[in-house]
Every structure is written in structure tokens, then in C-alpha cells.
N, C-alpha and C positions, 0 to 999 in steps of 0.2 A: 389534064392534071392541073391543078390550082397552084398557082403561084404565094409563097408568103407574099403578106401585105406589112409593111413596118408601125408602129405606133404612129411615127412622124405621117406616111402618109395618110392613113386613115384621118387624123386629126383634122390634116389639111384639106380631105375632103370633105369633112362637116361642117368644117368652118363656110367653105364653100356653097354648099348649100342653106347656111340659114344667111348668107347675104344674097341671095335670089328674094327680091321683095316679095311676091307673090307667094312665097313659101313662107317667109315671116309670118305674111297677116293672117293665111289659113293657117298657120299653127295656134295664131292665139285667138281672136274672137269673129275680124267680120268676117265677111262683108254682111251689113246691116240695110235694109232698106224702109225708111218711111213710107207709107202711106198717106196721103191728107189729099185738106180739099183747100182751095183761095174762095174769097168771095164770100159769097151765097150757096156755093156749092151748083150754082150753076151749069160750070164748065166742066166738071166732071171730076175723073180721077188723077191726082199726082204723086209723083213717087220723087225722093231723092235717095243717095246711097252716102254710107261712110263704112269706114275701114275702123275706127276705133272709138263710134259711137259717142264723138263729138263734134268733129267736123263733116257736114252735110253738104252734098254738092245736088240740085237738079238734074234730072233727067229731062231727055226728050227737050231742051233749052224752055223747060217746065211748062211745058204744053202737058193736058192730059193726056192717058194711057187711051180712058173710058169715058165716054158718057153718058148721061142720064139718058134713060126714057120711061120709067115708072112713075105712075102718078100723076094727079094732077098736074103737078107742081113740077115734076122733071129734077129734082134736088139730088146732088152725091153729097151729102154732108156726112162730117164724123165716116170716114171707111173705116171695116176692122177685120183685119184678112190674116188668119193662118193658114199654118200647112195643117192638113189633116190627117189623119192614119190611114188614108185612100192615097196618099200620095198627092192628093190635088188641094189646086188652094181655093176657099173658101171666104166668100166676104159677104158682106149686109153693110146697110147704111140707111140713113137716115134720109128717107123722101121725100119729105113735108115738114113743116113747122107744126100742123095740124090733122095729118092722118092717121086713119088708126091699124096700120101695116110697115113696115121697111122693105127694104130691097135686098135683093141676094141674086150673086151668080157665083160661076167657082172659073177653075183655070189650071190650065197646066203648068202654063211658063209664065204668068202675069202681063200678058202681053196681049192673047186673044181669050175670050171670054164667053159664057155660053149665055143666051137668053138671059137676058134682066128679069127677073122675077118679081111680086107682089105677095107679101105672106102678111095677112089679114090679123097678125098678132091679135089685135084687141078690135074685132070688128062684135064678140058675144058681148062688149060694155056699151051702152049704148050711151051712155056718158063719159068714155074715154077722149078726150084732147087731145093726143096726140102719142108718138112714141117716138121717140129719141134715143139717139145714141146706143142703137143696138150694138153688142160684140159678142163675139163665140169664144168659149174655153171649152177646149176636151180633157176627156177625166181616162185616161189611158187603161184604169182597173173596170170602170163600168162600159167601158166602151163605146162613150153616150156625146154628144156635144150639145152645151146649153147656151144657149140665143137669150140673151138676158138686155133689157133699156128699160126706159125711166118712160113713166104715165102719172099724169093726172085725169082722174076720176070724179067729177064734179058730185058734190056730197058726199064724197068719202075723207075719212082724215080731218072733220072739220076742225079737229081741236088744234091743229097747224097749219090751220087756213090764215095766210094775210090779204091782205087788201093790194102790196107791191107786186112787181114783177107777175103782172094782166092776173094775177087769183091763181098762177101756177103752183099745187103742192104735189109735188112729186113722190112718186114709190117707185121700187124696182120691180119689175115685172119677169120672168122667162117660163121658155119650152124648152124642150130637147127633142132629140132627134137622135137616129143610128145613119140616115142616108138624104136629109134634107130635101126629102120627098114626104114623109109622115111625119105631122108632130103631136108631142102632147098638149093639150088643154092648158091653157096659159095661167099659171100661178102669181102667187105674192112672192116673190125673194126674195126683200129687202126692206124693214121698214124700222129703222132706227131712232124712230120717234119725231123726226122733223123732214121736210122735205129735203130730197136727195135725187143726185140727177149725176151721171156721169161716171158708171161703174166701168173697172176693166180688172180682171179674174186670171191671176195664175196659180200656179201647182207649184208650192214648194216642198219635196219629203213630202208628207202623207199629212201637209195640210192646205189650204188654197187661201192664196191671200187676196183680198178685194181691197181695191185703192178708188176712193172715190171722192162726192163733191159733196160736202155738205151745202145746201142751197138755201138756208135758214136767210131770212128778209130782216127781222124784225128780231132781237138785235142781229146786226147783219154779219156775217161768219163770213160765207163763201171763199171757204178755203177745202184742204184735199185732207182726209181722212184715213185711217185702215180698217178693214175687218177681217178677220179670221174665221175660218170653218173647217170641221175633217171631212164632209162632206160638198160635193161640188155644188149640189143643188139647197142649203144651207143645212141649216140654220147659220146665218154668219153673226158675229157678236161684235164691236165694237168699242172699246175701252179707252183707246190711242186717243192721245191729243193732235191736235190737226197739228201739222210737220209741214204746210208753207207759210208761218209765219205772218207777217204782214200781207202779203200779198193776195189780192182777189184770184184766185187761181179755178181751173176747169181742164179740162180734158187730158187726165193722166194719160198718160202709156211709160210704160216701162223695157229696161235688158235690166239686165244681170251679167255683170263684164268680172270676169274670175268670183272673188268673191264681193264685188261693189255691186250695190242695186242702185241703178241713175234713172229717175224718174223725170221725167218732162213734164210740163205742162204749160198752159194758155194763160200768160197775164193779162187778159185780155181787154181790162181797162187801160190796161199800158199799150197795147197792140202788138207783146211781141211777145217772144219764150224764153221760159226758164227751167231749171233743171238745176237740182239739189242728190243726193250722194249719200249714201249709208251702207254698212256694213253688217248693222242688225235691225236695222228699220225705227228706230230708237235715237239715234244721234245721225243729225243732218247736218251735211257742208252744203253750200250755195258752189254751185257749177255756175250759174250764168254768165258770167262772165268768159268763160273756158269755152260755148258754144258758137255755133255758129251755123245758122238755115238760112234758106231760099227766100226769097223777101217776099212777105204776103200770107205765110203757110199758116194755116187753120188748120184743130186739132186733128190725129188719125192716128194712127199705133204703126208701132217697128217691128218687123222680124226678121229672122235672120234669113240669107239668101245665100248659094252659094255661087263662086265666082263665076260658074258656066254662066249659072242664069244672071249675073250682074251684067255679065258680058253681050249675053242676046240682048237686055234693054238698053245699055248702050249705044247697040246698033241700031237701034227707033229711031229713026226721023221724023 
């Protein structure tokens, strides 16, 4: 038989439980873990964690996870790792400065990894340069994930050809995939009229939002963009005035912390990160100041972890 319980006590055990910290943070947003790379991308993969998606701590006392072996070149640059609707996480990266393929392997716990793979993206251009900065978005209604990065195509686009920045004129490229075993024939995604380099794609309600780099040379932009589509695989349209400002910026990643969207990115003439704040993607505050990373991080995307698996990388030596 059940005992009454009084108002007073009940209270007082709730109070009790949301001063247990670890119930605090899972009730509201993290644990969060970056991805990136130092360097050249050299040395492989690095991760750090926060709790409230401004204060980032290293892991592993920021030693990689992973490293390269695809490619000539051996490169982990740009990682971009989701969970996937298999359950497992999923990453690609940038191999070469000049190949015409990225990398991919997936994972259970981020920790061990299967086979480094080589996916030939753009080996049917025989004038392709390079492929950069590939990342995955899955579209949960088509059941599909798109592999999308930036190519220059030597003769194509001439009317946005400059002489700066080695004759690089970027477009967006991708394929999809159901089991990143088969893919589709690699399309145009993106081509907003000037060179562009540095997409990353989520699903907001039933339309997908693309943050990305405008890379114009000549007069010189190099700041961060939006585009919009109701479709994963586009048409995406772009109307947004670029929202960092002064600053030469690259390699978005974003959360979405309740209803704030905190965007990151690479100052990378400055050498270091920033991160601005909106509520409808329209009006921006300057975070930077309010952040704080790992010394050295070059770009790669956040996603959310929970605290089991924060706890297994933790225990990495």
C-alpha cells in the first residue's frame, strides 16, 4: 500500500534533483562535440566537448582520435560527421588540396572506425581540381543522405573566373546515397552565380537551410551567406546578405541551442574563431568574445553526443 506523499516533500525532491549537474545539462542541450582538424590536417582527427555550446574543452589532451590514410596526400581536413538513421556515425573529409574524391568511414562510438574509404566524387571531370570540404545532411522524409563539397572545373564558369586565389572558381557539387555503398552520378547543387566554397545543410520544419562561403576575389566578399530550399537536393536560392560583417570568414558549422542559432566560423586571416547568434537568421549578435577553443582548431562541424558516449572519449588516452 502506497503511502501519502505531502506537497512539501515532493517539492523537495525535485528541487533535488535538478541540482544534480549532470541532470541539469541533459535536460537542456549538451553535451556537444566538435569535430576538426590542426594544421594541414595532417595529424588526423580531433574532437573537443561543451556542455552549453560555448565553452570547448579537448579531448584526448588534443591528440587525434584518427588518422589519415587515403590519398596521396594522407589529409583529414574539414571532418563532417553525423548520426545517421542506422544508428551509426558517418564522416567524409577532405583528402587533398587537389583530388578528385574525399574520404569516408562511419562509427559506432567515435572512437573506433571502419576502413578509410576513397569515393571518386568527381573522377567522370577530367578537368576537376579538386573537391573540398565535403559534408552529409540526411532528409528523414526521402530517406536519402547527400554528400555535397566545392569543385573547380577548369573551363567551366568562365564568366567568374579570376586570375586570384591559383584560378580557383568554385561550385557545389553532390550525390546521395541510402547505405554509402551506392551512389548517385554527381550533380551541380549550388551555383549562385560567383564562386562558392564551404557549404553545410540542415533541415529546419520542411525547409533546409545552406550556410555557406561566398568566395568572390574580385571585389573581394569572402564572408558566410544563406540559402534556402524545400528540397534537400535543391534548388537552393539565395537572397541573404552575408551576416559576418567585416570579417573574412569560412567554414561554417552550426546548433541551434532552444530557440538561438550560434554559428561558428574560421577568421582565418586572424587565425582564430568566431561565432555570431540569431533567432531568425536575420538579426546577428557577435558571440566572440563569449567563446572559447582548443588552441590551433581548424574548421569541422558539432553534433550533439550523449553523455555515455562523452564519457567513453573521455577515457581515451
Amino acid at each position: 500500500m502506497f503511502k501519502k506523499v505531502n506537497k512539501l516533500t515532493t517539492i523537495t525532491f525535485l528541487l533535488f534533483l535538478l541540482s544534480i549537474p549532470c541532470l541539469k545539462a541533459q535536460s537542456k542541450n549538451g553535451p556537444y562535440l566538435f569535430a576538426y582538424f590542426k594544421g594541414n590536417g595532417e595529424d588526423g582527427l580531433h574532437y573537443a566537448y561543451s556542455h552549453d555550446g560555448y565553452q570547448w574543452k579537448a579531448l584526448k589532451d588534443d591528440r587525434p582520435f584518427l588518422t589519415p590514410t587515403v590519398s596521396k596526400d594522407k589529409l583529414m581536413r574539414d571532418p563532417c560527421i553525423i548520426r545517421g538513421a542506422d544508428g551509426r556515425f558517418h564522416m567524409v573529409w577532405t583528402v587533398s588540396w587537389n583530388d578528385k574524391g574525399i574520404g569516408y568511414a562511419s562509427s559506432t562510438d567515435l572512437i573506433h572506425w571502419t576502413e578509410q574509404q576513397f569515393i571518386p566524387v568527381m573522377a567522370g571531370e577530367k578537368e576537376a581540381r579538386n573537391s573540398w570540404a565535403p559534408e552529409i545532411t540526411y532528409d528523414p522524409v526521402s530517406k536519402i543522405y547527400m554528400i555535397y563539397w566545392a569543385t573547380t572545373i577548369n573551363g567551366k564558369f568562365t564568366e567568374t573566373a579570376a586570375s586570384g586565389d591559383d584560378g580557383y572558381n568554385n561550385r557545389l557539387y553532390q550525390v546521395t546515397t541510402k547505405d554509402f555503398k551506392t551512389f548517385t552520378e554527381t550533380r551541380l547543387l549550388f551555383d549562385p552565380g560567383y564562386n562558392v566554397i564551404d557549404a553545410t545543410i540542415v533541415k529546419e520544419g520542411k525547409r533546409f537551410i545552406m550556410f555557406f562561403k561566398d568566395e568572390t576575389r574580385k571585389p573581394a566578399a569572402k564572408n558566410l551567406k544563406i540559402a534556402y530550399s524545400e528540397a534537400i537536393t535543391g534548388p537552393y536560392l539565395s537572397s541573404e546578405p552575408p551576416f559576418t560583417g567585416k570579417y573574412w570568414a569560412e567554414g561554417p558549422t552550426t546548433l541551434k541551442i532552444n530557440d538561438t542559432w550560434l554559428v561558428y566560423f574560421d577568421k582565418y586571416t586572424e587565425k582564430k574563431y568566431g561565432a555570431l547568434a540569431s533567432g531568425d537568421l536575420k538579426t546577428w549578435t557577435d558571440q566572440s568574445d563569449r567563446i572559447s577553443l582548443p588552441k590551433g582548431i581548424r574548421h569541422g562541424t558539432i553534433l550533439k553526443i550523449s553523455a555515455r558516449e562523452l564519457k567513453k572519449l573521455q577515457e581515451e588516452k
